[in-house]
N, C-alpha and C positions, 0 to 999 in steps of 0.2 A: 383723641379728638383735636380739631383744628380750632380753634374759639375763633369768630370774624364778628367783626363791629361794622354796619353795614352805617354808610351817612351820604344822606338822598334826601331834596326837599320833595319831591316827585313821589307821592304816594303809590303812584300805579309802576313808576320804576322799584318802589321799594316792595313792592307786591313781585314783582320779575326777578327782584334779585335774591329775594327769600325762597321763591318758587327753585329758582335753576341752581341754590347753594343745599336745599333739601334733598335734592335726587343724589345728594354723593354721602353715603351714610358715617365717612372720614370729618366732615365739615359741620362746625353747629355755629351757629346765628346767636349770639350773647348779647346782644342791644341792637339798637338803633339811633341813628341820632338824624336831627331835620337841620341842623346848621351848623356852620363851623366850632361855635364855642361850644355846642353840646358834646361834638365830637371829641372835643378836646378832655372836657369834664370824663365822659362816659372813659376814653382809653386810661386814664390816670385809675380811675376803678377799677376799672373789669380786666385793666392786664392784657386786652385779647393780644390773640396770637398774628390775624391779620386786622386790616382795615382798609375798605372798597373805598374811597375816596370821590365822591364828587365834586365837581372846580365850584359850578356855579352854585352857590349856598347864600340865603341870607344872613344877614348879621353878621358872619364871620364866615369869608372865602374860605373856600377848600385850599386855595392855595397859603393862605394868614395858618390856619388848622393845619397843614401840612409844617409848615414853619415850627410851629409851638410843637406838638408831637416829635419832631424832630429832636428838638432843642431838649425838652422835659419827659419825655417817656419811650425811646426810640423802638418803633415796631415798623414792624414793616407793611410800607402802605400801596396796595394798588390802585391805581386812579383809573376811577369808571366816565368816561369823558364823552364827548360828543366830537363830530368832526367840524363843529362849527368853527372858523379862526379865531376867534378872539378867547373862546375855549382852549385852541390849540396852545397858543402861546401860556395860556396859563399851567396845563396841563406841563409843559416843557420848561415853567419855572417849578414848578412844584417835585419833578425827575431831578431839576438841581438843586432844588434843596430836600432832597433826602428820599422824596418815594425811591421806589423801586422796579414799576414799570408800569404799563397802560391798558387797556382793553377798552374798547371803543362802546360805547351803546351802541343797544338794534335799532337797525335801522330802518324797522318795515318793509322791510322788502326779502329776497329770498335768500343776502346774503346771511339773514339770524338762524338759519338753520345750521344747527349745532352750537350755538352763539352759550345756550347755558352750559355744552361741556369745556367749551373754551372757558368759560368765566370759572369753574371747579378747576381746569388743571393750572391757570394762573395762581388761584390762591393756593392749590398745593405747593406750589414751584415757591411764590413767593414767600411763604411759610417757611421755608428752608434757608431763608437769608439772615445772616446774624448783621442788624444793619448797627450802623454806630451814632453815637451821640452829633449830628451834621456836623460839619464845620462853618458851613455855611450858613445854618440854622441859628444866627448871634441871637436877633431878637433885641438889640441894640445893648450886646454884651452881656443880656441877662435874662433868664429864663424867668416867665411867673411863678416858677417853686422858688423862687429865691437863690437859684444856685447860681454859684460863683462867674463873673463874667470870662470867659475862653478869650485866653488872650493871644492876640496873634502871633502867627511865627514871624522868627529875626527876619531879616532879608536875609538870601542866601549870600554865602560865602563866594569870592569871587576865587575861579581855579583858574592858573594859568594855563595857557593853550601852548602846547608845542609848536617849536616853529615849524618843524615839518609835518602837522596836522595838514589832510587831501581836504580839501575846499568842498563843503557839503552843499551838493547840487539839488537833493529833495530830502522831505522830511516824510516819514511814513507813521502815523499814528492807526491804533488799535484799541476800542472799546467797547464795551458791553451796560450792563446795569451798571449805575451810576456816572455812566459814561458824558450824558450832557453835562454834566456839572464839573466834571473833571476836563473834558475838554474846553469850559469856557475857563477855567482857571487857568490853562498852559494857554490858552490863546492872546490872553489878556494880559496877560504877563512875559509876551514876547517886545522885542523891541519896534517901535516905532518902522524903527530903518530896517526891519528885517524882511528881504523879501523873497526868500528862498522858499519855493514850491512845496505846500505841506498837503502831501495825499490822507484822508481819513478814510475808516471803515467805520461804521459805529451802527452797532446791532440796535435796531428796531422792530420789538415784537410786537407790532400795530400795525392797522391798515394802511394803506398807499397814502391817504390825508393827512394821516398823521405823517409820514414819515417825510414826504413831499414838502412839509412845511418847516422840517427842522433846519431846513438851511439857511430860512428867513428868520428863523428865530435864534440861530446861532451867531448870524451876521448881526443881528440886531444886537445882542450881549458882549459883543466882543467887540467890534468896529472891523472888523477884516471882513474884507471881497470872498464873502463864502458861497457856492455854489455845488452842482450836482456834475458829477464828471461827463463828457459825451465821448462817444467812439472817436478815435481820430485827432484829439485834441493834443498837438506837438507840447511835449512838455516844457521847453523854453520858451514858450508865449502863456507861463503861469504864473510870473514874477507877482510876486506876494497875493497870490490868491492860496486859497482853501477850497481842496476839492474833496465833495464824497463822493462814495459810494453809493449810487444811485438803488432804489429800493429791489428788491429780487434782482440784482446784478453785481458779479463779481468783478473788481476795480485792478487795472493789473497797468505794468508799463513794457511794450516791446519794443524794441528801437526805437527810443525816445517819444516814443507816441501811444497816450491813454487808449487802451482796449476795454472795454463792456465784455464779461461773458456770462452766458446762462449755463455752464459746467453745472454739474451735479454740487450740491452742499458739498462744507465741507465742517468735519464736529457740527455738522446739521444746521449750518446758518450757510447764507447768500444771502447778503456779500459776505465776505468770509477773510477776516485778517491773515489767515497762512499764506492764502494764495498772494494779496498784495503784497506783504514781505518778501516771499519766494519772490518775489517777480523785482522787485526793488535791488534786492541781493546782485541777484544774476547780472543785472544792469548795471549798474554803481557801485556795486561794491565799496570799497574806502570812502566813497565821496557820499553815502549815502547814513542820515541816522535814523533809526527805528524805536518807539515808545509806546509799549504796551500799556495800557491804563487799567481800571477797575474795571471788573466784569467776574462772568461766573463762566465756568468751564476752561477748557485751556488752547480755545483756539489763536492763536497768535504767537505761541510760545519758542512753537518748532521752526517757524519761520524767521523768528528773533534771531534765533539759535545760527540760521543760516546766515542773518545779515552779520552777526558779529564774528560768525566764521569768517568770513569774506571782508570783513577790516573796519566793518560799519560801527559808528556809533550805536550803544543799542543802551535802551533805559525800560524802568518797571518802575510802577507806580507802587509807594511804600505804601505797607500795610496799614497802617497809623490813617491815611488820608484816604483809603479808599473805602466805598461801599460796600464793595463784593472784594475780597482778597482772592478769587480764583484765579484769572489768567495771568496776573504779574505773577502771581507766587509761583503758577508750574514756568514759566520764564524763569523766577529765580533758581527754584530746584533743579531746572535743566544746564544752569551757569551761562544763559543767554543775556542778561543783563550786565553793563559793564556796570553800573551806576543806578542803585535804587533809590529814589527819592519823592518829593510829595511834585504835582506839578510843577508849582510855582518854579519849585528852583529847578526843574529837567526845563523849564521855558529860557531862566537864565543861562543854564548849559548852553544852551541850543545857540541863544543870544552871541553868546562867550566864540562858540564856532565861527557862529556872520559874522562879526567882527573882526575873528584875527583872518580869515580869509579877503574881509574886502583893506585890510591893512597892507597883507602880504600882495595884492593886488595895484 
């Protein structure tokens, strides 16, 4: 059995989510909690396996609840949200510090049909995540169990750059679950003066609302020009922006100009990190670097694999820092990785590149 800890001030939602988690005879219902700090109380007890997570809670946010669970008993938390914005952005801080993915409430209307099998295979999916104690998750260095304050890592070590390193013209990033959090880490952590073109992919298993708003909410976290990529858009007029992957469309580069396609999935996602790599590869070659991040499955791996055959910088987000150890790891195992590390310092890497390029320049 699944143990779930369902936390809803919304009596008639906690009536919906009791109802659509009873019809899967895998899944059982072990509490309930109406506010953040119950939620909190209740997981430290009952251990459950998952926990639905709602943002807006009295007395203690779902997003403060998601923090502390993180920090003191780490399980893995799905967050049952609304498409309202100011929801959104909470929902999208609560992914970086530590949940694990989203499902939207019904919305009245006809897109809730099948709304409760989707809410059963989320929490079977998410049940399968060994999530880690956040990093993120301080808590101002100190957990309410009393546990010892997490102390930051060094700054990274500074590597010298060759002098005949090819001048990195785009940067290709790759993400999954826990992917908001790890992408505001490497963003934040770049340099000021760095303006070289950085394409993302970052799976979002949510509606259009949700995912539409990740770029305002990424841009907001990090201070970079982030945006959603369009057809057409010549890739040397992207000096120091951040483009995604627009939601059901694959993100690729042909002759120096962003293509949108609706291609079939690929490891069952679009947008789909193989295909941007593959396409990044074939373009740039040496002058291009690729950073596969945390996520589950190993989309992005094979495509690593290509950019570092072809002379590219290529990086995997270390085990230690990540969420989900799936797709850096089949990256590692495949030896597509030149350089496994935590973001922060794949951001100084990157840093380390712009630098000696705009020196040698």
């Amino acid at each position: 059995m699944i143990r779930v800890l369902v936390v809803e001030d919304s009596a008639t939602m906690r009536h919906a989510l009791r109802e659509a988690l009873a019809t899967d005879p895998e899944l059982q219902v072990v509490g309930e909690a109406v506010d953040g700090a119950q939620a909190v109380e209740l997981v430290g007890r009952l251990r459950p396996d998952v926990v639905t997570m709602d943002m807006m809670l009295p007395t203690m946010s779902g997003l403060v609840a998601t923090e502390h669970i993180m920090a003191e008993f780490p399980t893995p938390i799905l967050v049952v949200s609304s498409a309202d914005r100011q929801e959104l952005f909470s929902t999208y801080n609560a992914l970086a510090a530590g949940a694990v993915d989203v499902l939207e409430k019904p919305r009245g209307d006809d897109s809730d049909a099948g709304w409760g099998r989707r809410l059963c295979s989320c929490v079977r999916l998410v049940s399968r995540i060994r999530v880690i104690t956040h990093p993120r998750a301080r808590l101002d260095g100190r957990s309410r169990s009393g546990a010892e304050p997490i102390v930051p890592q060094a700054p990274p070590r500074a590597v010298p750059i060759p002098a005949d390193e090819p001048t990195v013209q785009v940067v290709a990033l790759g993400a999954s679950t826990g992917g908001p959090g790890a992408l505001t880490d490497l963003l934040r952590a770049l340099p000021v003066a760095f303006t070289t073109p950085v394409l993302c992919v970052q799976h979002i298993a949510a509606s259009e609302p949700f995912a539409v708003a990740f770029s305002d909410w990424l841009a907001g976290q990090t201070g970079r020009n982030v945006s959603y990529g369009t057809e057409g858009t010549p890739l040397r007029s992207l000096a120091g922006r951040v483009v995604l992957a627009p939601p059901d469309r694959h993100l690729l580069v042909r002759d120096g100009i962003l293509r949108l396609s609706a291609a079939p999935p690929r490891h069952s996602c679009r947008p789909s990190v193989d295909v941007l790599f593959e396409s990044v590869a074939a373009e740039y070659g040496s002058a291009a670097a690729g950073c596969l991040l945390t996520g589950m499955g190993r989309d992005g791996a094979e495509g690593l694999l290509q950019m570092r055959a072809r002379g590219g910088h290529t990086f995997a987000q270390d085990e230690a820092s990540s969420v989900v150890y799936g797709m850096p790891r089949e990256a590692a195992l495949l030896g597509a990785a030149a350089f496994i590390m935590p973001p922060s310092r794949i951001a100084a890497r990157l840093g380390e590149l712009s630098q000696a390029a705009r020196a040698r320049r």
